[in-house]
Backbone bond lengths (Angstrom), bond angles and torsions (degrees), N, CA, C in turn:
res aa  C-N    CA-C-N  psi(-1)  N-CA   C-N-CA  omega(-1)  CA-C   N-CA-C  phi
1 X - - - 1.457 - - 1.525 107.99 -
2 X 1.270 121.78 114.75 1.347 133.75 176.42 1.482 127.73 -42.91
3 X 1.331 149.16 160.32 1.308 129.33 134.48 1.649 118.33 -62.11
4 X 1.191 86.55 -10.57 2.200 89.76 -157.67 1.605 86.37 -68.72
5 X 1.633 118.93 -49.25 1.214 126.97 -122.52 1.583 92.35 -95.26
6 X 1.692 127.97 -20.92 0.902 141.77 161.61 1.301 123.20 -81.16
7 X 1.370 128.98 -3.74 1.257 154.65 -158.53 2.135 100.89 -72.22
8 X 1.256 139.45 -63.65 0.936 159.84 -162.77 1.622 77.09 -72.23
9 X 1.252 135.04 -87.61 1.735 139.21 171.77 1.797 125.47 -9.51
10 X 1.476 85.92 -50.37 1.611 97.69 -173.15 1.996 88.63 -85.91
11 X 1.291 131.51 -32.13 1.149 104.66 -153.97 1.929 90.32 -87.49
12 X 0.652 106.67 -26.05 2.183 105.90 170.87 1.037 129.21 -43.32
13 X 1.970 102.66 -54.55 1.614 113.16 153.67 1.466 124.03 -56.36
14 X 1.524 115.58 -32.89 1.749 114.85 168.71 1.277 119.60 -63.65
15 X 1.497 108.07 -36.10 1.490 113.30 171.95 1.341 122.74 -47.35
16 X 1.241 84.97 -49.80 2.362 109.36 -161.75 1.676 83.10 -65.63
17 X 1.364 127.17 -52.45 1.590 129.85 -167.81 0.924 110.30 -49.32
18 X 1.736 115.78 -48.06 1.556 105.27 -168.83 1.765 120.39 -94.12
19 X 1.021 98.64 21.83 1.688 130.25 174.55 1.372 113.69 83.66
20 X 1.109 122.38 70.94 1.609 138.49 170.00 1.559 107.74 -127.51
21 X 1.563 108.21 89.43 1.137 129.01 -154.88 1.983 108.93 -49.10
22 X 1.770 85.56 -43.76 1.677 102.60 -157.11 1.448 113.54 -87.47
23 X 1.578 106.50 7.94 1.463 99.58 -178.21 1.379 121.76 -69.52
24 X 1.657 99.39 141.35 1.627 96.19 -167.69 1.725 108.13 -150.74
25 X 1.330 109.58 140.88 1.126 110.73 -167.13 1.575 125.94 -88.67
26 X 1.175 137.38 128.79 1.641 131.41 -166.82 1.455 90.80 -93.81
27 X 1.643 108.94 123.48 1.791 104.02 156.39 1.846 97.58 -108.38
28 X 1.573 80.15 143.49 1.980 86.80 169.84 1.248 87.28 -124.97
29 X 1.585 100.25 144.71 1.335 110.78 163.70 1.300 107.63 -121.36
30 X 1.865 119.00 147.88 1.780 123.81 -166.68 1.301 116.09 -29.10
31 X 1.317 113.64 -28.70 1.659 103.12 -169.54 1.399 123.62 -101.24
32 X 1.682 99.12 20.17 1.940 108.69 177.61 1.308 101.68 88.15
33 X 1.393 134.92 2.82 1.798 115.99 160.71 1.596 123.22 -85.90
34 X 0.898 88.29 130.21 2.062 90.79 -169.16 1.526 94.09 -122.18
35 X 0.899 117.63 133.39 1.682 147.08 145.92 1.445 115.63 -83.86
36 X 1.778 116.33 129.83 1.468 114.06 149.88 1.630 112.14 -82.26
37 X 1.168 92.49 142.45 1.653 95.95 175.50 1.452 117.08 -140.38
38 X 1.724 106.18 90.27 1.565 109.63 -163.27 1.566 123.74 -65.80
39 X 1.404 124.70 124.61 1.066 126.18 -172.36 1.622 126.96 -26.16
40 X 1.331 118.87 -41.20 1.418 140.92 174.11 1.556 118.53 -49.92
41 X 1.620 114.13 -24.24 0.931 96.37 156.40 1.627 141.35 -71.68
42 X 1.228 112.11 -15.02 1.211 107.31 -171.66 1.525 106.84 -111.22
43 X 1.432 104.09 26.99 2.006 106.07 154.24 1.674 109.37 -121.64
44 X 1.466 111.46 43.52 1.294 120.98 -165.42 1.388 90.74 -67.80
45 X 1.581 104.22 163.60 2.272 104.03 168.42 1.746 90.19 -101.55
46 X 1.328 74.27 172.42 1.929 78.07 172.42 1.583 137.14 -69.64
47 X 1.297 74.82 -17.65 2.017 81.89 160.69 1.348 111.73 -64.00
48 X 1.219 128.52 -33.89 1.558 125.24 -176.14 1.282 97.06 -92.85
49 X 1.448 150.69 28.25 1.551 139.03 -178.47 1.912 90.71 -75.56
50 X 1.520 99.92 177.21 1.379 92.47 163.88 1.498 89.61 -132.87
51 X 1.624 97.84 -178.71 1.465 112.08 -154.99 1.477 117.22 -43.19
52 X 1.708 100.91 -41.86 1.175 109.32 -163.44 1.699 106.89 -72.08
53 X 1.231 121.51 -29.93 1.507 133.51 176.05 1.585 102.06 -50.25
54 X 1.744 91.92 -60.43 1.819 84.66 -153.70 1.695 96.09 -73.60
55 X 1.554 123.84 2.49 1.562 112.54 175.33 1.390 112.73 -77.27
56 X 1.514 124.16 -35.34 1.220 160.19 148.01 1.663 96.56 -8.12
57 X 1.654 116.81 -93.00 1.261 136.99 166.64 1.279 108.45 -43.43
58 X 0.706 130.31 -51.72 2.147 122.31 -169.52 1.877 87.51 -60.28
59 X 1.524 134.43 -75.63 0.958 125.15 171.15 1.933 139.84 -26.30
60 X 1.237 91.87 -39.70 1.561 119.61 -173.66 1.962 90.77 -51.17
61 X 1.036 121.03 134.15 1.585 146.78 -166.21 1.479 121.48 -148.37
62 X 1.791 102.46 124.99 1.924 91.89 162.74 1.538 106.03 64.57
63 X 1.430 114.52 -168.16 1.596 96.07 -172.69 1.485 114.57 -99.53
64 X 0.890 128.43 173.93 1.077 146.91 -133.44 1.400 122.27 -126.20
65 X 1.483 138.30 140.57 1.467 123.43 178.90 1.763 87.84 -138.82
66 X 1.381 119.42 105.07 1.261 106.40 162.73 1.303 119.32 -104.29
67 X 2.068 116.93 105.33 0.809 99.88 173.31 1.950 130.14 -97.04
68 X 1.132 99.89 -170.94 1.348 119.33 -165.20 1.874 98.10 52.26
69 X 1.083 124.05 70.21 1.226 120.57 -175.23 1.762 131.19 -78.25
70 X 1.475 96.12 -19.02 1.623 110.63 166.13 1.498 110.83 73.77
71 X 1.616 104.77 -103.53 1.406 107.21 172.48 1.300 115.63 -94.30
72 X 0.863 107.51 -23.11 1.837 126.14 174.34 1.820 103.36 98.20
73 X 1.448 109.63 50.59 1.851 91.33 -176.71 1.823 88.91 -88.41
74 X 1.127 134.54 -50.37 1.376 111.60 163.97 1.419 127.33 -21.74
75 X 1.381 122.51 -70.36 1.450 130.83 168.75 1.519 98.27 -26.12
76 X 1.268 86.84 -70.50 1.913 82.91 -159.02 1.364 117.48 -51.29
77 X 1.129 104.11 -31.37 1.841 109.38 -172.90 1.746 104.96 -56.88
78 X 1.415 77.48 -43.39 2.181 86.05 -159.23 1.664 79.74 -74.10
79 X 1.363 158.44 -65.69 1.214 146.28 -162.59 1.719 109.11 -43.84
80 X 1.412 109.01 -41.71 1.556 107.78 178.29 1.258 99.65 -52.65
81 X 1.739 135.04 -37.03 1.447 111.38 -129.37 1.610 73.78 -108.80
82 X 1.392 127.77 12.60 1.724 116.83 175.42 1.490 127.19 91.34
83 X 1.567 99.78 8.30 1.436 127.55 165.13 2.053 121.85 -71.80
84 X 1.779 96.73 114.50 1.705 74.18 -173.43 1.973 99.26 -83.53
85 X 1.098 99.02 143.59 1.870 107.02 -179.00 1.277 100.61 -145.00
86 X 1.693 101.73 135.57 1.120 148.08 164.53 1.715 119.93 -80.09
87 X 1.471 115.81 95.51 1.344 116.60 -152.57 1.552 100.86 -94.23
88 X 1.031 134.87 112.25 1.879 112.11 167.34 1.059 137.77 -138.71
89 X 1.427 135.64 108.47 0.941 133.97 170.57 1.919 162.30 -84.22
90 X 1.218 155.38 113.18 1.179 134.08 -149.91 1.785 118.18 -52.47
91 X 1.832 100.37 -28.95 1.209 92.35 174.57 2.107 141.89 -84.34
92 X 0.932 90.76 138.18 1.841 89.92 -166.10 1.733 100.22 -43.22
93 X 1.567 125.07 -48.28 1.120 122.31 -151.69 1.374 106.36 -98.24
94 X 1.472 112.46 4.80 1.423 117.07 143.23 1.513 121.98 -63.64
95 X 0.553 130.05 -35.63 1.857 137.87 178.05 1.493 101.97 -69.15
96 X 0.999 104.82 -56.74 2.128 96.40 -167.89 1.760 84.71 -67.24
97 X 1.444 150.06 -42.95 1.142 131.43 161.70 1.060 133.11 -20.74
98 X 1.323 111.22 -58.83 1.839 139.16 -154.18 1.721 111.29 -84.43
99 X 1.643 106.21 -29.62 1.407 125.63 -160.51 2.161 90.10 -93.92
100 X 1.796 100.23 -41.59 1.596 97.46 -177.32 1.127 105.15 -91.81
101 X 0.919 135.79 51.57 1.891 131.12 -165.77 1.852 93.42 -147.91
102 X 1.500 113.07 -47.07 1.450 125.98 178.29 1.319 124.77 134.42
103 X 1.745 99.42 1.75 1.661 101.02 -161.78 1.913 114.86 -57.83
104 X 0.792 139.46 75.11 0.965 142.30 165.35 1.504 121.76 8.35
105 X 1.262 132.71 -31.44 1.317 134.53 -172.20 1.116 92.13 -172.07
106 X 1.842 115.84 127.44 1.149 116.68 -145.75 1.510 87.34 -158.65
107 X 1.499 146.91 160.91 1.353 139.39 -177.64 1.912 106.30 165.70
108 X 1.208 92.58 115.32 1.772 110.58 173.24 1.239 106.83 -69.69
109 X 0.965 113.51 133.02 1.941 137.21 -159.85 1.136 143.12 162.70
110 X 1.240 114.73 110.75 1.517 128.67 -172.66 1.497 100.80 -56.98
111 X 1.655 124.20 123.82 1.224 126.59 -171.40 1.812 101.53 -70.41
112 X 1.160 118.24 -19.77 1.370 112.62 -179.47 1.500 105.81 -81.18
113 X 0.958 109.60 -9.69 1.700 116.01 -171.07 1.341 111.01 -103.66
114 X 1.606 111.96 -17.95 1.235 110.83 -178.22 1.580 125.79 -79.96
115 X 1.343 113.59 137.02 1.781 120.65 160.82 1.240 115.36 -127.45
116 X 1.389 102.44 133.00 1.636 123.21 177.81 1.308 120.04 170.34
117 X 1.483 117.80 -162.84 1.351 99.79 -178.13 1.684 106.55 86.46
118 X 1.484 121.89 149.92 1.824 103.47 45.59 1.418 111.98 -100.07
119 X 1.364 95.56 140.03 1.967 79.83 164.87 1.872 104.38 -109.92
120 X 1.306 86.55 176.65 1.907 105.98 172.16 1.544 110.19 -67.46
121 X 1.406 106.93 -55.13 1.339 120.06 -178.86 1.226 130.12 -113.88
122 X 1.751 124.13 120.10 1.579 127.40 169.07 1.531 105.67 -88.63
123 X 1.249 114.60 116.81 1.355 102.32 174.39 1.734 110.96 -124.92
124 X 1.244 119.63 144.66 1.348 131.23 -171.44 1.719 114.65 -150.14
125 X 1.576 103.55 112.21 1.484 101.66 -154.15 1.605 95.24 -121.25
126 X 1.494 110.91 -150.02 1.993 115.34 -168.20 1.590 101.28 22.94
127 X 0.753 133.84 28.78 2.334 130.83 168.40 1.442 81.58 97.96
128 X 1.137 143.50 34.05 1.459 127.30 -155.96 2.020 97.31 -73.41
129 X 1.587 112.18 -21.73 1.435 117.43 169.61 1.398 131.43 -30.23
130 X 2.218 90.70 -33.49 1.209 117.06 -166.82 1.814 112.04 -52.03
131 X 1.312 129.78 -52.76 0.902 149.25 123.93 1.680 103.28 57.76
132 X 1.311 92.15 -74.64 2.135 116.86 -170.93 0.985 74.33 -45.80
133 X 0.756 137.35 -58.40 2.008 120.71 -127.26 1.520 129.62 99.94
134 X 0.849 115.06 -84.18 1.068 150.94 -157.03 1.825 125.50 -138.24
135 X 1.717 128.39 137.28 1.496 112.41 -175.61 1.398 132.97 -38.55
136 X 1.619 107.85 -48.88 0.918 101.43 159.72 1.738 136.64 -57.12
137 X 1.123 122.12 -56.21 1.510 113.55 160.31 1.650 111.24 -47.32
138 X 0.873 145.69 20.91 1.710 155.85 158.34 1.452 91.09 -96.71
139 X 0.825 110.50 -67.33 1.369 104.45 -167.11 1.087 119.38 -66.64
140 X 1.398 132.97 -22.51 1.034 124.72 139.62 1.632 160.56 -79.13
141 X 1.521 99.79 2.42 0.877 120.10 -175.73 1.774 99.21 -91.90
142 X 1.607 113.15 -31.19 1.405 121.81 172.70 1.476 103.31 -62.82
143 X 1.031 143.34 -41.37 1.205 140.48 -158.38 1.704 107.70 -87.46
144 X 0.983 127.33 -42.01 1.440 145.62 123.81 1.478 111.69 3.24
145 X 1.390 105.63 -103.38 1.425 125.30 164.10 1.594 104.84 -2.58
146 X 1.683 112.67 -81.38 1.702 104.34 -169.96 1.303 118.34 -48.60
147 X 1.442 110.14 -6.15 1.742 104.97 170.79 1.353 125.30 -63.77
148 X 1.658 90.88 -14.26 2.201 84.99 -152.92 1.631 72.37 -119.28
149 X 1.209 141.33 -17.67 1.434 123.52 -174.40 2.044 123.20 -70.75
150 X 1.206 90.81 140.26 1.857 71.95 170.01 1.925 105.19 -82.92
151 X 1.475 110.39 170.10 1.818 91.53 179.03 1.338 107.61 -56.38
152 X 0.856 125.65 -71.31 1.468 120.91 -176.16 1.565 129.79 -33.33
153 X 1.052 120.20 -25.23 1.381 145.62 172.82 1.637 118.09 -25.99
154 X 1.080 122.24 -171.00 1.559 123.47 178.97 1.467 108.37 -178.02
155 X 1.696 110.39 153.51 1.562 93.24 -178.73 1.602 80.88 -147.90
156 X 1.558 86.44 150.17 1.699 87.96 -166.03 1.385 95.73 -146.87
157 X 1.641 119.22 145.74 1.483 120.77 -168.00 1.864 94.00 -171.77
158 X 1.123 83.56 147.66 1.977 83.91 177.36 1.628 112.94 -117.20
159 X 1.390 109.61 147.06 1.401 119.67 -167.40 1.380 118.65 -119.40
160 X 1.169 130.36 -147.24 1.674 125.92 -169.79 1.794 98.65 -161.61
161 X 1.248 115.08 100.92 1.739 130.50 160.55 1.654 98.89 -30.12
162 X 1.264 158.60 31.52 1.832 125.20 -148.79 1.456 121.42 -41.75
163 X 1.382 112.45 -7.12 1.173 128.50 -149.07 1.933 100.95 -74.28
164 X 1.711 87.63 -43.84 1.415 99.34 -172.59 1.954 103.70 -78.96
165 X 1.441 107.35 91.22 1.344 94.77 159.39 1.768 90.51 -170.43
166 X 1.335 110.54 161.14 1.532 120.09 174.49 1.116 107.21 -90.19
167 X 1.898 134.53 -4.48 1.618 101.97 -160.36 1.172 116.51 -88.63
168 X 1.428 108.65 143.78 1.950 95.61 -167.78 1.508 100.08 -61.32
169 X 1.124 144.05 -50.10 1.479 138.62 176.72 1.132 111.09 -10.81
170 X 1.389 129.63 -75.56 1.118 145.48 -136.84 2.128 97.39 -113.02
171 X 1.075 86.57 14.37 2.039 87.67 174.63 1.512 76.99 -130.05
172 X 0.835 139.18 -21.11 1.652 112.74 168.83 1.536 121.55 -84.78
173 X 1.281 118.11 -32.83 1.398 120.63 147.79 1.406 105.83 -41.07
174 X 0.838 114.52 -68.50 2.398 122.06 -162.71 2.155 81.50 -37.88
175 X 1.445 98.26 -55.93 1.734 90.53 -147.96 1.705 98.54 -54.48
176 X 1.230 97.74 -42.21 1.792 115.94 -158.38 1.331 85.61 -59.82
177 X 1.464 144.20 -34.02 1.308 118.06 -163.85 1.833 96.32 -99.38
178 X 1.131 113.18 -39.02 1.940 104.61 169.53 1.759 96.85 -63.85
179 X 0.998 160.42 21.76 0.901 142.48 175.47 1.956 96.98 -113.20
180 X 1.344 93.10 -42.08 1.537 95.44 168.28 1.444 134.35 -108.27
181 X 1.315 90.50 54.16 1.619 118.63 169.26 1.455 105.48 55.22
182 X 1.916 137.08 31.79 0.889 111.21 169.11 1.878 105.46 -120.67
183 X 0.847 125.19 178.31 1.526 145.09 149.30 1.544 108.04 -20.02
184 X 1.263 121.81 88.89 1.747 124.49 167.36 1.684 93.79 -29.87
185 X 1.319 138.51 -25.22 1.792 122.29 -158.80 1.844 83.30 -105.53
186 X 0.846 164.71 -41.61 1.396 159.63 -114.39 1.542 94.37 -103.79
187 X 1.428 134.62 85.57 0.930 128.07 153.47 1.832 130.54 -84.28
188 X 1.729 108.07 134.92 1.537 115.63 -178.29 1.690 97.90 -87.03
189 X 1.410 96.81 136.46 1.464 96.45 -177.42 1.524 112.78 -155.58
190 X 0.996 150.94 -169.78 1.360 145.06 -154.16 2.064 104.11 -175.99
191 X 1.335 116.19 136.23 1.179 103.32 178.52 1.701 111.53 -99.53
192 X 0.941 125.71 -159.39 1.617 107.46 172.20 1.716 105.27 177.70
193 X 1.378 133.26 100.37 1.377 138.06 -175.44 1.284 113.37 -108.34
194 X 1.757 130.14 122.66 0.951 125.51 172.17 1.697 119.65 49.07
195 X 1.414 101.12 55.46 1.837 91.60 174.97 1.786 89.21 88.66
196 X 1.002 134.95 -46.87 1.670 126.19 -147.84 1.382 102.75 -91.91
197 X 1.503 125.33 111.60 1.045 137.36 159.78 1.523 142.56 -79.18
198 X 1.319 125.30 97.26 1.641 119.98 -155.00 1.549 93.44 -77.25
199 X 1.611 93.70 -179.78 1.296 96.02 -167.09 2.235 93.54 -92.80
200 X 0.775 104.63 -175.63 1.946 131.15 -148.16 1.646 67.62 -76.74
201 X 1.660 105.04 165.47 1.869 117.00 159.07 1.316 90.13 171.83
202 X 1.471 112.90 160.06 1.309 154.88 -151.34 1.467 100.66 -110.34
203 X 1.681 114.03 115.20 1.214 117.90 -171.96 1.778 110.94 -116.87
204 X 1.147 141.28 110.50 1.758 107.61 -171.78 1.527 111.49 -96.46
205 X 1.205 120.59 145.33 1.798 121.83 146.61 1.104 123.54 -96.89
206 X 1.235 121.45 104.57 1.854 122.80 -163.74 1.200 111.37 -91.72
207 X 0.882 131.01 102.15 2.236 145.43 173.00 1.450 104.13 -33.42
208 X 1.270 142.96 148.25 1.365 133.73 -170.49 1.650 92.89 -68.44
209 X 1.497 120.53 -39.02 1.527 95.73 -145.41 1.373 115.83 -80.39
210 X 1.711 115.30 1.23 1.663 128.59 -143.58 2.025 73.33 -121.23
211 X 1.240 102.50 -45.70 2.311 79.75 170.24 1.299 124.63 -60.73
212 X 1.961 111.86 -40.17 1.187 116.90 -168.29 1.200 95.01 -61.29
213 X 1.789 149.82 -56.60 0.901 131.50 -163.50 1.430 132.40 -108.40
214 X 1.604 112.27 27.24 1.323 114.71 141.18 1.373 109.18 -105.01
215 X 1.314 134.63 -1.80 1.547 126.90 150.74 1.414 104.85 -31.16
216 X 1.729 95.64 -84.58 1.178 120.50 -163.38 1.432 130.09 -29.48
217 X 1.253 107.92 -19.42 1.001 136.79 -160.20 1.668 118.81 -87.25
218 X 1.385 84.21 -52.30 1.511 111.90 175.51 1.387 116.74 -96.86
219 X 1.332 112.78 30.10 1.795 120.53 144.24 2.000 88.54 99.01
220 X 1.015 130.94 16.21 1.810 146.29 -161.02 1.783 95.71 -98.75
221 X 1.081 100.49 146.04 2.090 111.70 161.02 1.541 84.43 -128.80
222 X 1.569 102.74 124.37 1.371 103.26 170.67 1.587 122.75 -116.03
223 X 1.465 117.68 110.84 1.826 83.79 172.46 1.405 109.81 -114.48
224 X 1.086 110.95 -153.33 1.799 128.47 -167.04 1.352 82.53 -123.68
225 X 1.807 119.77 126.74 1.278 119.05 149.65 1.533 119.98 -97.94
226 X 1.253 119.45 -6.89 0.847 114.98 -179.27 1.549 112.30 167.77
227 X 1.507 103.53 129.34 1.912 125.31 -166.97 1.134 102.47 -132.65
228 X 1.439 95.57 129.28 1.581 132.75 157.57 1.590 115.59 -62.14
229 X 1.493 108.90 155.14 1.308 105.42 -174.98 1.978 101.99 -85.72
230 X 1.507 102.86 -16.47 1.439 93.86 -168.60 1.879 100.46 -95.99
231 X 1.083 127.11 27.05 1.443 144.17 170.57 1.586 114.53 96.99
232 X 1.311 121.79 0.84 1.084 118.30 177.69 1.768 114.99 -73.81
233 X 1.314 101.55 137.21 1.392 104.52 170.00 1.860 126.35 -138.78
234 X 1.214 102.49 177.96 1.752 102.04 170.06 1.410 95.34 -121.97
235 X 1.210 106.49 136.12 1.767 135.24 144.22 1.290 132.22 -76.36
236 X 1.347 124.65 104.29 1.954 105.02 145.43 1.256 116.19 -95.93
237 X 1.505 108.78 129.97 2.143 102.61 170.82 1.719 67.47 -109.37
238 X 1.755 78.76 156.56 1.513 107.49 166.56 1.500 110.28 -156.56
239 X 1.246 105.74 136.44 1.407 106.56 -164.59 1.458 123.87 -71.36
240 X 1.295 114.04 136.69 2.003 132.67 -176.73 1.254 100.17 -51.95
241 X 1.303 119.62 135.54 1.273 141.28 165.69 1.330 106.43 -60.78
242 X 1.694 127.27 132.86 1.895 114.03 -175.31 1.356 102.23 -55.02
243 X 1.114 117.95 171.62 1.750 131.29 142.66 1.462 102.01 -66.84
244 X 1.623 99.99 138.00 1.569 107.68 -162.99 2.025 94.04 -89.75
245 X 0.838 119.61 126.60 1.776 116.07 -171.57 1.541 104.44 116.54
246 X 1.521 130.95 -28.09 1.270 125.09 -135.78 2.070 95.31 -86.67
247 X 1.140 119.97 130.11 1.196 116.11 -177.67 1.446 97.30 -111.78
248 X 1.788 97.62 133.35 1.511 123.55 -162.40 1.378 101.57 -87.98
């Protein structure tokens, strides 16, 4: 995931920061559906979390790596509760956010690029999973992951079923992309602020049963803590104990 491509995104949230109430972000996705998506949501307090957030936080342990952190209202929450976290994001105008907001430790960085750690906790929230792209980038981003984890560790982030919804819109997308050999969850999409158009990128929504078993795969115990009726859910993978004998 780019800075460029997040670029139109990060500058909405700078807007909303520096008190421009109405800034709001246009997503298009390839097939002509656009969403407004007003900046304000993502400096919500924790009274406005939703279920799956504040399940998110009750779990959250030890220190902390929140990535793609945005404005940092995660950060901040887990800092109230006495958690040290490591917030980071690819975008630049996430940081002058994160640094005026209070986040304590704050650092621009491509999570694929990143080393450090270990921490207790990976956390990745709003689809922030979305990120990979695509399965393969899951899979690599899982493989990744056991770098920054201690064993014991856990990484937890919530995703979106697409599967579960009636609108024909968005079930004709599902076919159009099985029809063209990709992932019913892999949506192409583009952000767009005020006139400013980023360039196109690859977003995924991974179905529980298509993570559990490329987790699994990749050395992961995955469960579902908790699903929405409209497909949203929470994840913990936590990493497999070796095979006791197994020579690396």
């Amino acid at each position: 995931m780019s800075a460029e491509a997040m670029g139109p995104y990060g500058q909405a949230l700078l807007d909303y920061f520096r008190g421009e109430p109405s800034a709001t972000l246009v997503v298009h996705r390839e097939d002509g559906h656009a969403d407004n998506l007003p900046a304000s949501v993502f400096f919500r307090e924790p009274a406005g979390f939703s279920p799956i957030e504040r399940a998110a936080l009750d779990l959250c342990r030890g220190t902390v790596l929140d990535i793609g952190a945005g404005t940092g209202c995660h950060s901040l929450a887990l800092q109230e509760r006495g958690l040290r976290v490591l917030a980071i994001d690819v975008c630049p105008q996430a940081l002058e956010i994160l640094a005026g907001r209070g986040v304590e430790e704050c650092r621009q960085a491509d999570i694929f690029e990143f080393q450090g750690g270990p921490f207790d906790t990976l956390l990745l929230m709003m689809h922030g999973i979305g990120m990979v792209g695509d399965l393969a980038g899951l899979d690599r981003f899982l493989s990744h992951a056991h770098t920054l984890l201690r064993p014991d560790g856990q990484l937890l982030f919530d995703s979106l079923d697409v599967r579960c919804t009636e609108n024909p819109v968005h079930l004709a997308y599902q076919e159009a992309n099985r029809k063209a050999g990709r992932y019913v969850g892999q949506i192409r999409m583009r952000f767009e602020y005020r006139g400013r158009m980023g360039p196109p990128f690859d977003w995924l929504h991974v179905d529980p049963g298509t993570l559990a078993e490329r987790a699994e795969g990749l050395g992961w115990s995955c469960r579902v803590e908790r699903q929405e009726e409209n497909g949203d859910y929470l994840a913990r993978l936590t990493p497999k104990a070796p095979v006791s004998g197994t020579v690396s």
